[in-house]
C-alpha positions, 0 to 999 in steps of 0.5 A: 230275911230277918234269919238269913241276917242271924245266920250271917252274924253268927258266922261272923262271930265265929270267924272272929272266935276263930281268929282270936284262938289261932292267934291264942296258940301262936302268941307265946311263939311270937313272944319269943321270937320277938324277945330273943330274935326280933328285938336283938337284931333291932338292938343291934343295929341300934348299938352300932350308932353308938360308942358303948364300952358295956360299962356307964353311959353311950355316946352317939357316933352316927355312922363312925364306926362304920366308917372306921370298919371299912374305909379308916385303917387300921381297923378297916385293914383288919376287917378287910383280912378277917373278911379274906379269911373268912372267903378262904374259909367259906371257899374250902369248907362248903364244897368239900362238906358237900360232896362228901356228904353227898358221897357218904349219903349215896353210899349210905343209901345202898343195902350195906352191912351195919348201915344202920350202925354207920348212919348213927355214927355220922350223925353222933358227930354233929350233936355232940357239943362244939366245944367239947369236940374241939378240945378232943380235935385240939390233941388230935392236932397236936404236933408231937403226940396227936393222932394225925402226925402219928398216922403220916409218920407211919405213912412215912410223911412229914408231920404237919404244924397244924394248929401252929403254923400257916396255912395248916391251920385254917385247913385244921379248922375245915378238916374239923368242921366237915367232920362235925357238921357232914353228919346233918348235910348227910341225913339231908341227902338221904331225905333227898335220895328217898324221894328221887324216882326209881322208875326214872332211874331204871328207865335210865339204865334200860336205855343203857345208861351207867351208875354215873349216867344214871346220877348224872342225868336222873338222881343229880337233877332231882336231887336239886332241891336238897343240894339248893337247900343244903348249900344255902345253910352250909354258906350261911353257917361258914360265914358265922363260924366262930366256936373253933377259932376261939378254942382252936387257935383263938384267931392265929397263928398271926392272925391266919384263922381270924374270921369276921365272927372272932374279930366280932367277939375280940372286939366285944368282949375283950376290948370291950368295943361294944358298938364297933362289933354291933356294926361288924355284926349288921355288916356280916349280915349284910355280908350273908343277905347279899350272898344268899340273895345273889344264890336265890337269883342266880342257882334257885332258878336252876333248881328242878322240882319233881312236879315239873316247875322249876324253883323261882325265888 
């Protein structure tokens, strides 16, 4: 009895010794996460009670700037057009980087000539810095000597206003984004294509199915998980794109390029209205939870997973 009760403590000692290791190891992540993401977040949602200039003292508000945002015009105006800009945005950037990265993946996936040299250079776009590639795409736009205009006057086309003129210059700013971030959506997919069933796709075609039946029936359905994955990040990062809009077209021409993440940024750091753009931020936040929530309900319960389940959220 006397050894059994031994036993029993020195087992629990060591789960105890165990337990105070596996915390050990993961206290300087936590750390982390609690300084530069967990304690931000929380600020942020602090600042937004607030009329804070960043310089002297605050002054509680309660819900005003809130109320300023979405019901009081001006400002309400404002963040109503930056909020349509940034659907706009969002509506043409996800589903056009999408398929063709999905395009370039299942080209990609096919024993071609220099693959190797391809995959690299699609994926070169997307570490490359964003300001630096911005500033290179700022002349490729330009309307007199950039590289766009020179092609369609040697298609014998009219040369576009681009980055000065409406509405050329969101879609500038999509022909930009597709370009930088297609190289991570591409890996992705091809992560996704290696794992589908090459004996579900040549049991397919035995049974006489074409290349697009093949996709459409086989490849498409198991490729789920990764489109899921894909499409949830790509609407999360449309809806917080700023980086190109402040050094493209810094929110013009008139105002047709002005995003929630610019509106954000002019207002923190330029008027200096530190607690208003705390509550455009927990707004957007709102904003991204609801939408990708929604997208979890709804899509990932069509999502098909290789063991037979389907994806519920």
């Amino acid at each position: 009895m006397e050894e059994a009760q031994v036993l029993a403590g020195l087992k629990r000692r060591r789960t105890i010794l165990e337990y105070i290791t596996s915390y050990g190891f993961i206290t300087p992540a936590l750390i982390i996460l609690g300084v530069f993401a967990i304690f931000p977040t929380v600020y942020v949602f602090y600042l937004s009670l607030f009329d804070w200039s960043m310089i002297g003292g605050k002054t509680f508000i309660g819900l005003q700037n809130y109320i300023n945002l979405l019901i009081k015009p001006p400002t309400s105006t404002e963040f109503l057009h930056a909020a349509l800009v940034t659907l706009e945005y969002v509506a043409l950037n996800v589903p056009i980087a999408m398929a063709l990265s999905l395009f370039l993946a299942t080209l990609l996936m096919k024993p071609i000539k220099f693959r190797s040299f391809f995959r690299l250079g699609i994926f070169v776009a997307y570490v490359t810095p964003l300001v630096a590639t911005s500033i290179v795409w700022e002349w490729i736009f330009h309307p007199d000597y950039g590289i766009l205009n020179s092609i369609l006057k040697m298609l014998h086309l009219p040369p576009s206003q681009w980055l000065n003129g409406f509405p050329s210059a969101l879609f500038a700013i999509v022909i930009y984004n597709v370009w930088h971030e297609l190289g991570y959506s591409t890996i992705l997919f091809m992560a996704g294509l290696t794992a589908v069933s090459k004996e579900l796709q040549e049991a397919a075609e035995i049974d006489g199915a074409n290349q697009w039946g093949v996709f459409r029936h086989v490849t498409w359905p198991l490729l789920s998980p990764t489109t899921f994955y894909i499409f949830i990040i790509s609407l999360i990062s449309s809806f917080r794109m700023f980086t190109p809009v402040l050094v493209l077209t810094q929110g013009g021409p008139y105002n047709s390029t002005t995003t929630i993440g610019y509106m954000l940024y002019r207002e923190a750091f330029q008027y200096w209205h530190s607690g208003f753009a705390s509550a455009i931020a927990v707004v957007l936040f709102g904003i991204i939870f609801t939408i990708t929530l929604i997208q979890f309900r709804v899509t990932g319960r069509r999502v098909f997973y290789s063991e037979g389940s389907e994806g519920e959220s």
